[in-house]
One Martini backbone bead per residue (centre of mass of N, CA, C, O) as a GRO file, in nm:
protein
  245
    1UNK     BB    1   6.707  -2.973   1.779
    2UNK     BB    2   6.719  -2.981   1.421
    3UNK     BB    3   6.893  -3.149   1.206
    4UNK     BB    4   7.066  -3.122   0.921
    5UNK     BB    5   7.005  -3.198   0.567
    6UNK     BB    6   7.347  -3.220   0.521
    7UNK     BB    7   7.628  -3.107   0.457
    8UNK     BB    8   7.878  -2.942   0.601
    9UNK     BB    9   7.894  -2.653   0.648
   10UNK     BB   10   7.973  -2.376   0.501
   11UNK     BB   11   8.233  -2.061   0.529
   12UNK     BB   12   8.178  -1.732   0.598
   13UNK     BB   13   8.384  -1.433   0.668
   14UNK     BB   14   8.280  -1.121   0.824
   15UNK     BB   15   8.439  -0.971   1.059
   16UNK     BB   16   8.197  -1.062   1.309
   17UNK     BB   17   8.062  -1.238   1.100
   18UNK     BB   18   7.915  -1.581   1.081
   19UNK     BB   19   7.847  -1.761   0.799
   20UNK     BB   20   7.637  -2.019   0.785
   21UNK     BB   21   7.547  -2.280   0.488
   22UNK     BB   22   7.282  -2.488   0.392
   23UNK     BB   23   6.985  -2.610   0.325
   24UNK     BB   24   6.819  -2.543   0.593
   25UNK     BB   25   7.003  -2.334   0.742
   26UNK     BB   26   7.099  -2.050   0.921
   27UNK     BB   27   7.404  -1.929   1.094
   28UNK     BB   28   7.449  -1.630   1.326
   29UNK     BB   29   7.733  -1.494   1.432
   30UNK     BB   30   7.786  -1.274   1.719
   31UNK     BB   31   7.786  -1.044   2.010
   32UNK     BB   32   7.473  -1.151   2.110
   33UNK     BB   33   7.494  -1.429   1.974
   34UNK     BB   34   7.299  -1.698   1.850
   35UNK     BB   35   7.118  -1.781   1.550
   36UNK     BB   36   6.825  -1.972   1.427
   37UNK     BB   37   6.745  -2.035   1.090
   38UNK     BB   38   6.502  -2.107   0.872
   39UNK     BB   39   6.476  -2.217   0.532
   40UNK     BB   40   6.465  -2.190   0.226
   41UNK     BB   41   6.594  -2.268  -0.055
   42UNK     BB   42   6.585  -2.015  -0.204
   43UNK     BB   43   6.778  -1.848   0.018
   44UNK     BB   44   7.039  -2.018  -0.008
   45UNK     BB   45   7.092  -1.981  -0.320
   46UNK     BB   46   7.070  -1.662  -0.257
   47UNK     BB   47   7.358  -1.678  -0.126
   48UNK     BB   48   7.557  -1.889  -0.256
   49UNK     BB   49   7.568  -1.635  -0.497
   50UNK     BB   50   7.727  -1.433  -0.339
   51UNK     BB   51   7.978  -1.657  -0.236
   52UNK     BB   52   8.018  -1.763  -0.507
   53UNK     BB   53   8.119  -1.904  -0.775
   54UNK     BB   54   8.063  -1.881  -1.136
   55UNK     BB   55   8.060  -1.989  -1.432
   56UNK     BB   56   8.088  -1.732  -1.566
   57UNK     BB   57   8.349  -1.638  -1.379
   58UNK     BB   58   8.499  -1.842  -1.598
   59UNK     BB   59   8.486  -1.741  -1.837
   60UNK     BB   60   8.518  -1.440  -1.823
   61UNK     BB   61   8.863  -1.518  -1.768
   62UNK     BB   62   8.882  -1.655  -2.009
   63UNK     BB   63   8.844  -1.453  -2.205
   64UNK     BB   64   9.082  -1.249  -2.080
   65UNK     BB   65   9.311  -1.446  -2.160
   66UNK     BB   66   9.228  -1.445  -2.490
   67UNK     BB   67   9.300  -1.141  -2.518
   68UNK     BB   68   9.594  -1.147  -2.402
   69UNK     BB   69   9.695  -1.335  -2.655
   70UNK     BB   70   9.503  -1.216  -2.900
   71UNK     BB   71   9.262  -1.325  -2.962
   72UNK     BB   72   9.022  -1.405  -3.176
   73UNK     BB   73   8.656  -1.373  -3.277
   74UNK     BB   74   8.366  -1.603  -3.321
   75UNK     BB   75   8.017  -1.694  -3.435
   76UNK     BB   76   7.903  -2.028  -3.402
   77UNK     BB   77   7.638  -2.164  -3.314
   78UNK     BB   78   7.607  -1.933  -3.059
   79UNK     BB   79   7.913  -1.979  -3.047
   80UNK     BB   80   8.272  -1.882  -2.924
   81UNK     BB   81   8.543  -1.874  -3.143
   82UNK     BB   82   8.882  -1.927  -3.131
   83UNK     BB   83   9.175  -1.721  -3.248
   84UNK     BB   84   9.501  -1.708  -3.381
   85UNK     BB   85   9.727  -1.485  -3.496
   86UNK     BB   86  10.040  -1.521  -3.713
   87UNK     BB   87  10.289  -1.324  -3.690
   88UNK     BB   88  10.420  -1.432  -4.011
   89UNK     BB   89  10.142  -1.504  -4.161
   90UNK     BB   90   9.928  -1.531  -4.468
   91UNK     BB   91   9.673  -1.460  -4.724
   92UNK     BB   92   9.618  -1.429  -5.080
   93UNK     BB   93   9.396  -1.297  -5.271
   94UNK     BB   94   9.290  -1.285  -5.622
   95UNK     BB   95   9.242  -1.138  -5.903
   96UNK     BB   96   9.161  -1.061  -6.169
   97UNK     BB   97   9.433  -1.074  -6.366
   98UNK     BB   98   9.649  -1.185  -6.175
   99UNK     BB   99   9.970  -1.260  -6.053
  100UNK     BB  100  10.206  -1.430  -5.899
  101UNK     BB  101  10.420  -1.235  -6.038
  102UNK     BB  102  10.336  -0.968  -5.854
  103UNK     BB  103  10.337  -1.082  -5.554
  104UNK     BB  104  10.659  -1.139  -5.575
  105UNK     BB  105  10.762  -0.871  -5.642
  106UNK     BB  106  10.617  -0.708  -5.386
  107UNK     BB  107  10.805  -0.908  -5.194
  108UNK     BB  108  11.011  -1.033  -5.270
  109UNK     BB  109  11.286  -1.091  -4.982
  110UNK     BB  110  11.045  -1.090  -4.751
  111UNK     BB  111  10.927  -1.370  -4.860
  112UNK     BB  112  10.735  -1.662  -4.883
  113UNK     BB  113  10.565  -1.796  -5.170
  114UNK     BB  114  10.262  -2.007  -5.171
  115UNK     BB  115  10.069  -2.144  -5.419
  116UNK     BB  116   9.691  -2.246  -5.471
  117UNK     BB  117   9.531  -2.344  -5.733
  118UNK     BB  118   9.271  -2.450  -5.589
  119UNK     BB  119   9.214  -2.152  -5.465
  120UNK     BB  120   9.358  -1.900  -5.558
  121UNK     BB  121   9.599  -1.901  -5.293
  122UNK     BB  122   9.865  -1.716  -5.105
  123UNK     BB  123  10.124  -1.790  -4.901
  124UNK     BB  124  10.279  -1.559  -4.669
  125UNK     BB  125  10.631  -1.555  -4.537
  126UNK     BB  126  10.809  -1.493  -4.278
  127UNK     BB  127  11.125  -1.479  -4.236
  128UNK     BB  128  11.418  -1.503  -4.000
  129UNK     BB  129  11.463  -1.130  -3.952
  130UNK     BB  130  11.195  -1.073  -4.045
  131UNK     BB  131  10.925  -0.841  -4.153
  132UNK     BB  132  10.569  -0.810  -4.157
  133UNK     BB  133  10.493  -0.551  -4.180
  134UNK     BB  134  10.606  -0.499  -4.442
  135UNK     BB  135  10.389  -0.740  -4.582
  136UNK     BB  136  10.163  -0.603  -4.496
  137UNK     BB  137  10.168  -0.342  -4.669
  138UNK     BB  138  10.220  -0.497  -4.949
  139UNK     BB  139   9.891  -0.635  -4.900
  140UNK     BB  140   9.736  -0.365  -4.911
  141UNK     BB  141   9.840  -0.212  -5.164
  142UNK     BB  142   9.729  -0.450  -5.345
  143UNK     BB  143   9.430  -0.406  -5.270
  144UNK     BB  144   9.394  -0.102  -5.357
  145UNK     BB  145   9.478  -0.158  -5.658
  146UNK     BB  146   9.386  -0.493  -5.752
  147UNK     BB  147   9.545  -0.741  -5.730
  148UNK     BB  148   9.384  -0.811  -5.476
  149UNK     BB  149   9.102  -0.912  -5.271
  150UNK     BB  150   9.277  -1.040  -5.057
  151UNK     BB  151   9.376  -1.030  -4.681
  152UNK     BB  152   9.515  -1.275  -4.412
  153UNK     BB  153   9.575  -1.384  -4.148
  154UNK     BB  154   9.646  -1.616  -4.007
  155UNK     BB  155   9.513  -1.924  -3.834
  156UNK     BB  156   9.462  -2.064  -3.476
  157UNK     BB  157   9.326  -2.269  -3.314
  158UNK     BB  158   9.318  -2.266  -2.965
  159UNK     BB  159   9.250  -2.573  -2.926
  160UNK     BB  160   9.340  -2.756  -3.140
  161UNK     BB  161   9.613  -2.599  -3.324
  162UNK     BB  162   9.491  -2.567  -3.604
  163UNK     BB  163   9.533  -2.447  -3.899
  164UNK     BB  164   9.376  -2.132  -4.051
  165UNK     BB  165   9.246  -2.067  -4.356
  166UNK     BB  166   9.146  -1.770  -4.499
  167UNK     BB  167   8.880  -1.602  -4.643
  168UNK     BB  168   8.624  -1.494  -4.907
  169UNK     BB  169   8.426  -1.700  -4.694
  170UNK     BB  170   8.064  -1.829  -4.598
  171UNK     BB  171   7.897  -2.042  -4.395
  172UNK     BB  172   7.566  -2.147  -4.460
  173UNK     BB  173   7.296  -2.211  -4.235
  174UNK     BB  174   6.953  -2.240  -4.279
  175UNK     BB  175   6.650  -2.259  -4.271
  176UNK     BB  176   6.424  -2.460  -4.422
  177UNK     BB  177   6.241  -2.268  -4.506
  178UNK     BB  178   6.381  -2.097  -4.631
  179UNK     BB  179   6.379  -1.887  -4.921
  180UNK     BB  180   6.606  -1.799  -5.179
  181UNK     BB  181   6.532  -1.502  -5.184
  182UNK     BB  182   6.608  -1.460  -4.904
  183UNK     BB  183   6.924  -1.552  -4.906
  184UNK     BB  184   6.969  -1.334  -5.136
  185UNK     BB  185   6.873  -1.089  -4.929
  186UNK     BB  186   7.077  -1.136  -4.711
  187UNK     BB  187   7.322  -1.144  -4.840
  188UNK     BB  188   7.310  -0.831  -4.945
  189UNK     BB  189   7.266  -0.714  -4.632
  190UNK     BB  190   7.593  -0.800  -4.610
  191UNK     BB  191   7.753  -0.783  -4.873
  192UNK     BB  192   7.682  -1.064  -5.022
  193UNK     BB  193   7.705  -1.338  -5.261
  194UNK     BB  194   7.632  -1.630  -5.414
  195UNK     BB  195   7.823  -1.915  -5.495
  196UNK     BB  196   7.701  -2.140  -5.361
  197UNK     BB  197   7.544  -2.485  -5.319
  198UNK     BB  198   7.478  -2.775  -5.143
  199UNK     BB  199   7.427  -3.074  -5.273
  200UNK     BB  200   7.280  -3.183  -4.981
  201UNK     BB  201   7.225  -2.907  -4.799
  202UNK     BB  202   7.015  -2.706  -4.954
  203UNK     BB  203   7.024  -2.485  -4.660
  204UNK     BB  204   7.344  -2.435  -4.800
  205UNK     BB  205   7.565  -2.184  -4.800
  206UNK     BB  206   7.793  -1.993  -4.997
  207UNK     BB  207   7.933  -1.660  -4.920
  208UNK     BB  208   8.067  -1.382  -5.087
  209UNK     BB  209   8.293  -1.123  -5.000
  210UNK     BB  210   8.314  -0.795  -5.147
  211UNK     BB  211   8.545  -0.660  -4.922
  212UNK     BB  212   8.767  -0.792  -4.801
  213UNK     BB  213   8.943  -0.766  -4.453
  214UNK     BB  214   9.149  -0.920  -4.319
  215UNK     BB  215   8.922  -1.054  -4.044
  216UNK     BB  216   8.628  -0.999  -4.147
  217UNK     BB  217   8.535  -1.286  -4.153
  218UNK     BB  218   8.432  -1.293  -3.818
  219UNK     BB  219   8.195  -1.078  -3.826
  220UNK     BB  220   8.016  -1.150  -4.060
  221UNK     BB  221   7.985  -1.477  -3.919
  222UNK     BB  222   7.854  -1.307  -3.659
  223UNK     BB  223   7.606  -1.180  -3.801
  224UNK     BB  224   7.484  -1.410  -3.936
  225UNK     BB  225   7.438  -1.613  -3.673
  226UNK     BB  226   7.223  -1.384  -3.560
  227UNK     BB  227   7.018  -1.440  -3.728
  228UNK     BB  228   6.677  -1.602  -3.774
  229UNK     BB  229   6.729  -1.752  -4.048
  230UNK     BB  230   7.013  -1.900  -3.887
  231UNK     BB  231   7.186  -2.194  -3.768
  232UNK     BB  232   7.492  -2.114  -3.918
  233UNK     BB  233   7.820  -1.961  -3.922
  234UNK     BB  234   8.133  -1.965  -4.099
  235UNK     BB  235   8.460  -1.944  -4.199
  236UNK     BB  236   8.588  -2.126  -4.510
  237UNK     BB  237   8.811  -2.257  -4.414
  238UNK     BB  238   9.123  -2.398  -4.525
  239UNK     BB  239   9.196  -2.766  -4.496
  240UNK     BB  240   9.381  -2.733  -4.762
  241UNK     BB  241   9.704  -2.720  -4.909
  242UNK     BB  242   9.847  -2.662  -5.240
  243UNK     BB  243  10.159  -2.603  -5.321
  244UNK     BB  244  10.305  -2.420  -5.613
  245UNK     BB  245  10.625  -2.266  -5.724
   0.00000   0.00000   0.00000
């Protein structure tokens, strides 16, 4: 008999039946005896693949764990980024004409407000033995005064650990093919504007949106990432904070 050209065969065992798998033989043992019969390769990856875990379900498993976490998701260049919201930390974008004294007032002695005037956000930290929820509320309401342009939780990037500071805007590259008024028309399609056009990246656009709450701007970017005319897109987080008191 001819011997098998692979390294000793795994085993895996069901009832009565013991099937073992290499690449180039199948061994049936049962009650009647014995067989061997000779495999073409596409057979044997085809019993591996029911047999074996597969990357798939090693990422599955991931997702599901990074769920458990409470962690969300954005979709940029295809890929999927996780995001986990701090529980006790804010952002707050302002409207036209309001006033760091406008949310300062309304959250009074429930958080501590750190705004930076070159972003033109503020950042609510809920302080130890205080409500976030009370907080929350307080920058709902305010954004529907029009105090607020927007809030959203902070969030921290689950593999790097590095604090992200989210707006309301949305970094997009486009086919370089793509031309302006499609950019511009693809950007209302999505409900945002253009802010501006990147100096050195001609088909990379900054755009904002019209009406943002909480973390939309993560489904935005995962919207627009799938578009066939964007070659990725993500929210413009804000990587430096200067805040004056």
């Amino acid at each position: 008999m001819e011997a098998a050209r692979s390294a000793p065969p795994q085993c895996c065992s069901g009832g009565r039946t013991l099937i073992c798998h290499s690449r180039l033989f199948l061994v049936v043992k049962n009650i009647a005896g014995t067989t061997i019969r000779r495999l073409r390769p596409a057979q044997v990856s085809n019993i591996m693949s029911r047999t074996e875990p597969t990357g798939n379900d090693a990422s599955d498993a991931q997702d599901k764990d990074r769920r458990k976490s409470g962690a969300l998701s954005y979709r940029s260049g295809g890929k999927d980024r996780f995001v986990v919201p701090e529980a006790r930390g804010f952002v707050a974008g302002f409207s036209a004409g309001a006033s760091l004294a406008d949310l300062k007032k309304a959250i009074g002695k429930r958080g501590r407000v750190e705004f930076s005037a070159a972003h033109e956000v503020a950042v609510v930290t809920c302080p130890p033995g205080g409500d976030p929820a009370e907080i929350q509320r307080s920058l709902k309401q305010l954004t529907r005064e029009g105090t607020l342009k927007f809030w959203a939780p902070l969030l921290r990037d689950q593999e790097t650990g590095s604090l992200q500071i989210p707006n309301d805007e949305i970094t997009v590259r486009f086919n370089p093919k793509v031309k302006p008024a499609a950019v511009q028309k693809l950007a209302a399609a999505h409900g945002m504007t253009i802010a501006r056009q990147n100096e050195f990246v001609k088909h990379q656009f900054v755009l904002k949106m019209e009406k943002p709450q909480g973390a939309a701007m993560l489904d935005a970017a995962s919207d627009l990432d799938r578009e066939t005319a964007v070659e990725f897109a993500a929210p413009n987080f804000l990587s430096e904070f200067r805040k004056l008191s």
